[in-house]
C-alpha positions in Angstrom: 0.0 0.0 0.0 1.3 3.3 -1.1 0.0 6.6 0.6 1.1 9.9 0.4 -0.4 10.5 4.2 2.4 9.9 6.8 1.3 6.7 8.9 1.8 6.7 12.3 3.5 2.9 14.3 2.4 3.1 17.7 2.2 -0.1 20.4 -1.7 -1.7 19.8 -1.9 -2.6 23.0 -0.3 0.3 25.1 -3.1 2.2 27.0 -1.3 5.7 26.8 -0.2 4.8 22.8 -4.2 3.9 22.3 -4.8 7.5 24.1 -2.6 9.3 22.0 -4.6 8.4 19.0 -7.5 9.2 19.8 -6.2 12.3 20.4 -4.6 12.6 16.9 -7.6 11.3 15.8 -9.8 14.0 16.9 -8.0 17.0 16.4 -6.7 15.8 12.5 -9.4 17.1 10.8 -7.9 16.7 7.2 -7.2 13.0 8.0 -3.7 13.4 7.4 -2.2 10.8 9.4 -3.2 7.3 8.8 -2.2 4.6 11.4 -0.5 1.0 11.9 0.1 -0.9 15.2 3.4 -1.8 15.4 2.6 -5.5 15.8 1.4 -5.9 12.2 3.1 -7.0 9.3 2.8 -4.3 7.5 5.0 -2.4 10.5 7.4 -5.2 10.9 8.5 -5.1 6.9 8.8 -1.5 7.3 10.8 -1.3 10.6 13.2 -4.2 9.3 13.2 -2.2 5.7 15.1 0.5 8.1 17.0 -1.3 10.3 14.7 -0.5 13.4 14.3 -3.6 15.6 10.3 -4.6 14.3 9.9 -6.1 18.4 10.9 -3.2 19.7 7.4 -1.3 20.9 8.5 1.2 22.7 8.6 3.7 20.2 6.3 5.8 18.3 7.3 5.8 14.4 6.5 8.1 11.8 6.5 6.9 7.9 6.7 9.6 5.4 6.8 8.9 2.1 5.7 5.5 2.2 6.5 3.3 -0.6 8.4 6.0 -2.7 12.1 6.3 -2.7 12.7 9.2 -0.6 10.6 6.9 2.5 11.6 8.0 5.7 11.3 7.0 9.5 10.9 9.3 12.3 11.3 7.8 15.8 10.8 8.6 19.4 10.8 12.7 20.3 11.4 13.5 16.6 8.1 11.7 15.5 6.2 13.5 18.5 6.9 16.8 17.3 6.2 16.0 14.1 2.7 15.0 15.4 2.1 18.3 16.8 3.3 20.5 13.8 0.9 18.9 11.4 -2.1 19.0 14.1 -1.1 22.8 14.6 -3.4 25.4 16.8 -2.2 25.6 20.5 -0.8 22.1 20.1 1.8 23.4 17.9 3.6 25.9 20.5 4.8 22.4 22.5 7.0 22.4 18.9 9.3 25.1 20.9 11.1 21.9 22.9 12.8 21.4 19.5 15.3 23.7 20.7 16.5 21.1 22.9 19.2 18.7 21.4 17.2 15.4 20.2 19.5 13.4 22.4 17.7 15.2 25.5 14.4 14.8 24.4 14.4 11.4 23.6 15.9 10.8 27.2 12.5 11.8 28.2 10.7 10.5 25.7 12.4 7.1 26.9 11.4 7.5 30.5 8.0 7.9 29.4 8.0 4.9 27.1 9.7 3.0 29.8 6.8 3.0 32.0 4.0 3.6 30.1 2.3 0.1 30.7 2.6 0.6 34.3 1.2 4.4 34.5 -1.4 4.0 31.6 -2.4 0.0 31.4 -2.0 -2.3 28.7 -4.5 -4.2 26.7 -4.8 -7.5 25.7 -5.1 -7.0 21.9 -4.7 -4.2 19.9 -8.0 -1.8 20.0 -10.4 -1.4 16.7 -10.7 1.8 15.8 -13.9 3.8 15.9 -16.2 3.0 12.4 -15.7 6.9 11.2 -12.2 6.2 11.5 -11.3 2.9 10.5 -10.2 3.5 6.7 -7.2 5.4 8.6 -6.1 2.4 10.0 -3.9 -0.3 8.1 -3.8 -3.6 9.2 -5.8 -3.4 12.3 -6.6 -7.2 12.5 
């Protein structure tokens, strides 16, 4: 599947990953971003097509480009604030951390990920998406 809309790998079954898309959901209101838990297939071959470790779930990934040359993976702090540049309004001010050397922000981007289960739950399977939103989602079985 190619797409020109940047697709967005979170964890299917982390409570605080599940959180933060419903909250991209809801605020996208061009349907940019289009989704893919990172237990599926289609995550794994594009993790392993860019050397990230495909079991490794505790990082958010951002897929731009998909399927065209110039495909690109953003990971951890980088991929966050890509998030709230393209959701823009107030959301877009948090965009002033990129100041801060992307060594340091992924630090606490790490702590977060780190002990998300235990601060936010985990599910057993990966959540279905709501039926206005489902064409966003690839993969979701």
């Amino acid at each position: 599947m190619d797409t020109p809309h940047p697709i967005i790998l979170y964890d299917g079954v982390c409570g605080l990953c599940n959180r933060l898309i419903q909250f991209i959901l809801k605020r996208d209101k061009l349907g940019v971003f289009h989704f893919a838990a990172l237990q599926s297939e289609f995550a794994r071959d594009i993790l392993i097509r860019h050397s990230a470790s495909p079991d490794d779930l505790d990082t958010l990934y951002i897929v731009l480009n998909h399927g065209s040359p110039d495909e690109r993976l953003l990971s951890e702090a980088t991929a966050a604030l890509h998030v709230l540049r393209v959701i823009g309004g107030a959301w877009r001010a948090l965009t002033v951390f990129g100041i801060f050397p992307t060594s340091l922000l992924n630090i606490g981007y790490r702590f977060i990920a780190n002990n998300r289960y235990r601060l936010f739950g985990q599910h057993d399977q990966c959540l279905l998406p709501e039926p206005e939103w489902k064409q966003r989602f690839i993969a979701t079985e």
